[in-house]
N, C-alpha and C positions, 0 to 999 in steps of 0.2 A: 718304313714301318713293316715289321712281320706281319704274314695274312696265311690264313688257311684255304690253300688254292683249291681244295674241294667247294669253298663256299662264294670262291670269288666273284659270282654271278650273282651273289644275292647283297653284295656291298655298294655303297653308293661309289661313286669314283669324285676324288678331290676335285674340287674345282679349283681356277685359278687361285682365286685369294687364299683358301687352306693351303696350297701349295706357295706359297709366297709367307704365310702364317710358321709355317712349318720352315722353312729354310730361315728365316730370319730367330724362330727360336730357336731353332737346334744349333745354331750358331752364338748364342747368348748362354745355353745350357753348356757348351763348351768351355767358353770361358770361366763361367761359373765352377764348372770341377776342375778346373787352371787354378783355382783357388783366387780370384777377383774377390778383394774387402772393400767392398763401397755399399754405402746404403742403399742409394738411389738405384746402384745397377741391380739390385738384389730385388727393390721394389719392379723394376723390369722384369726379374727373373720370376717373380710371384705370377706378374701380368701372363707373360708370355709362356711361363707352364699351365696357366686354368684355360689358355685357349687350345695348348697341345690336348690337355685332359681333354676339351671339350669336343675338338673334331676327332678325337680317339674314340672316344665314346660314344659318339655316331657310329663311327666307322665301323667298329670290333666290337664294342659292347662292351659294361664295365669290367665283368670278371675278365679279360684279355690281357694276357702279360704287359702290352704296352701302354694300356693306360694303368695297368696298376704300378709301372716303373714312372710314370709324369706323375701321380699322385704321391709316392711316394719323394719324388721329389720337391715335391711342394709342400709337403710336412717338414720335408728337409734345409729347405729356407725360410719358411715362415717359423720354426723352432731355431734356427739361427736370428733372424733378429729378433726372438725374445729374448735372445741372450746379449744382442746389444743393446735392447730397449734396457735390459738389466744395467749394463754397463752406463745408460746415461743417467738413471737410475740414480747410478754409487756416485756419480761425478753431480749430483745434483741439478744435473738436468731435466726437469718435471716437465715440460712441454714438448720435447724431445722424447722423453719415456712415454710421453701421452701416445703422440703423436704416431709413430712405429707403432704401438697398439693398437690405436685404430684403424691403421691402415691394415695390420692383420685380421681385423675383423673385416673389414672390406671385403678384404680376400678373400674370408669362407663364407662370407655371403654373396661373393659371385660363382663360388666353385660350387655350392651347394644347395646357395639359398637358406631362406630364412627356417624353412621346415627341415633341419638337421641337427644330429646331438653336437654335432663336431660344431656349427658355427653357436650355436649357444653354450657351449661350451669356453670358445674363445673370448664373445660378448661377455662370459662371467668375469673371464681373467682380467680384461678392460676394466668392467666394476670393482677388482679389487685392486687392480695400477691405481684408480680414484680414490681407493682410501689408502695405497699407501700415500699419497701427494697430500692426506688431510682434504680432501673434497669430498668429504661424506654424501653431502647431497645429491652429488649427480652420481656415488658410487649406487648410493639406494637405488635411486629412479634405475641405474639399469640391473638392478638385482631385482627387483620388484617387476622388470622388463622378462629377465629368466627365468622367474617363477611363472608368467601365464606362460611360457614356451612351454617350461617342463611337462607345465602340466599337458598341454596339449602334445607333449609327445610322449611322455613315459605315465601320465596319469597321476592325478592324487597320492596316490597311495602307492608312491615310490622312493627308492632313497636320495634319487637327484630332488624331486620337490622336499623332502626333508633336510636337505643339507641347505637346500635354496633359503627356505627360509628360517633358518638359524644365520643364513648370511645378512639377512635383510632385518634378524632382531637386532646383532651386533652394529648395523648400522643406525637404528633408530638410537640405539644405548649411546654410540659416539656423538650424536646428536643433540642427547640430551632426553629423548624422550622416552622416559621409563616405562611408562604405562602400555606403548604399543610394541617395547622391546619386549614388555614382559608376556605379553599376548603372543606375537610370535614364536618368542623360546617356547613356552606353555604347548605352543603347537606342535612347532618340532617335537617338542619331548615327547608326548605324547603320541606322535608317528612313530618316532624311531623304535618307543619301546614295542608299538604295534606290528614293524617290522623283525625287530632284530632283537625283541626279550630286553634284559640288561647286558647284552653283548657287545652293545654298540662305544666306542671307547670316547666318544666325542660328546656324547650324551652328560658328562661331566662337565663340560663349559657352559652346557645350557643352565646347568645344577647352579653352576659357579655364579652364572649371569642374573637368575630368576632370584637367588639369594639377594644380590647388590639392587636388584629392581625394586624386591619389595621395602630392603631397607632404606633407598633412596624416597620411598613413598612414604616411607613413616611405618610402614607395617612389619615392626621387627619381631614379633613373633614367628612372624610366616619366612621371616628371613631365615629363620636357622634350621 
């Protein structure tokens, strides 16, 4: 790994097991730009880049070309099996698509922990693999799980917690339950146009949704 030998006095020095850490990945990371299709070795390759990331980032510090080369290879695999999670997906594999999901959330909740946009970001993507499978309910519970992140990391009065929860009305509506769909639409909408005026283009499916809510309730005046 590259070092800035002006600073080499102020770095820790690998011990055994980094060093054993480090030769056994970089030998996996090999193979992997060999072009290896296998899932499980890929789930390896996830493992064994957040430990390169990890003693990198000791080592050098984030900003440091070499851990931002093992981060970016880990975006790099983790965005490759969402494309096979997709693939099991199309083949009707639901437990398989689950499955490869969650283990990508694993992932950025050991490279980053739970206090990061990136792993509640992926946790979102998790809660929408649940509704495509038709499992609303545990897709809610973890949308309703991304909405206290958000809020604890970008605040109220942000467009990740307004998008959050228009995700989390859409799931009470698939659900059945109109009255707390129509609450949270009514919310979002009401953020978004506080953010973003009537600019916002998405602000129409709430229109579309809060429409079917109230006529679902009986209150078809307010539906139109």
């Amino acid at each position: 790994i590259p070092s800035n030998n002006d600073n080499l006095e102020l770095l820790d020095p690998i011990d055994s097991s980094d060093s054993l850490i480090l030769y056994d990945s970089l030998n996996i990371i090999g193979e992997i730009l060999e072009g290896y299709i296998n899932e499980e070795f890929y789930y390896k390759g996830l493992e064994t880049t957040i430990q390169l990331y990890d003693i990198s980032s000791r080592l050098y510090g984030l900003e440091d070309t070499t851990t931002l080369f093992f981060e970016e290879l880990f975006f790099g695999i983790a965005n490759y099996l969402i494309k096979e999670s997709e693939n099991e997906y199309t083949l009707g594999n639901d437990s398989i698509y689950i499955d490869i999901n969650t283990h990508i959330v694993h992932s950025y909740l050991r490279m980053y922990g739970d206090n990061h946009l990136f792993y509640v970001i992926s946790l979102n993507n998790l809660a929408a693999s649940y509704s495509k499978i038709g499992n609303y309910q545990r897709s809610l519970e973890l949308y309703l799980e991304c909405l206290d992140l958000f809020e604890r990391l970008s605040g109220k009065e942000s467009d990740n917690f307004a998008i959050s929860l228009t995700y989390i009305a859409l799931s009470y509506y698939k659900l059945g339950n109109n009255q707390k769909s129509l609450e949270y639409h009514l919310e979002s909408l009401e953020l978004k146009k506080k953010l973003f005026g009537n600019e916002d283009p998405t602000s129409s499916l709430n229109l579309l949704y809060i429409s079917n809510c109230y006529a679902n309730l009986g209150d078809y005046q307010k539906s139109f």
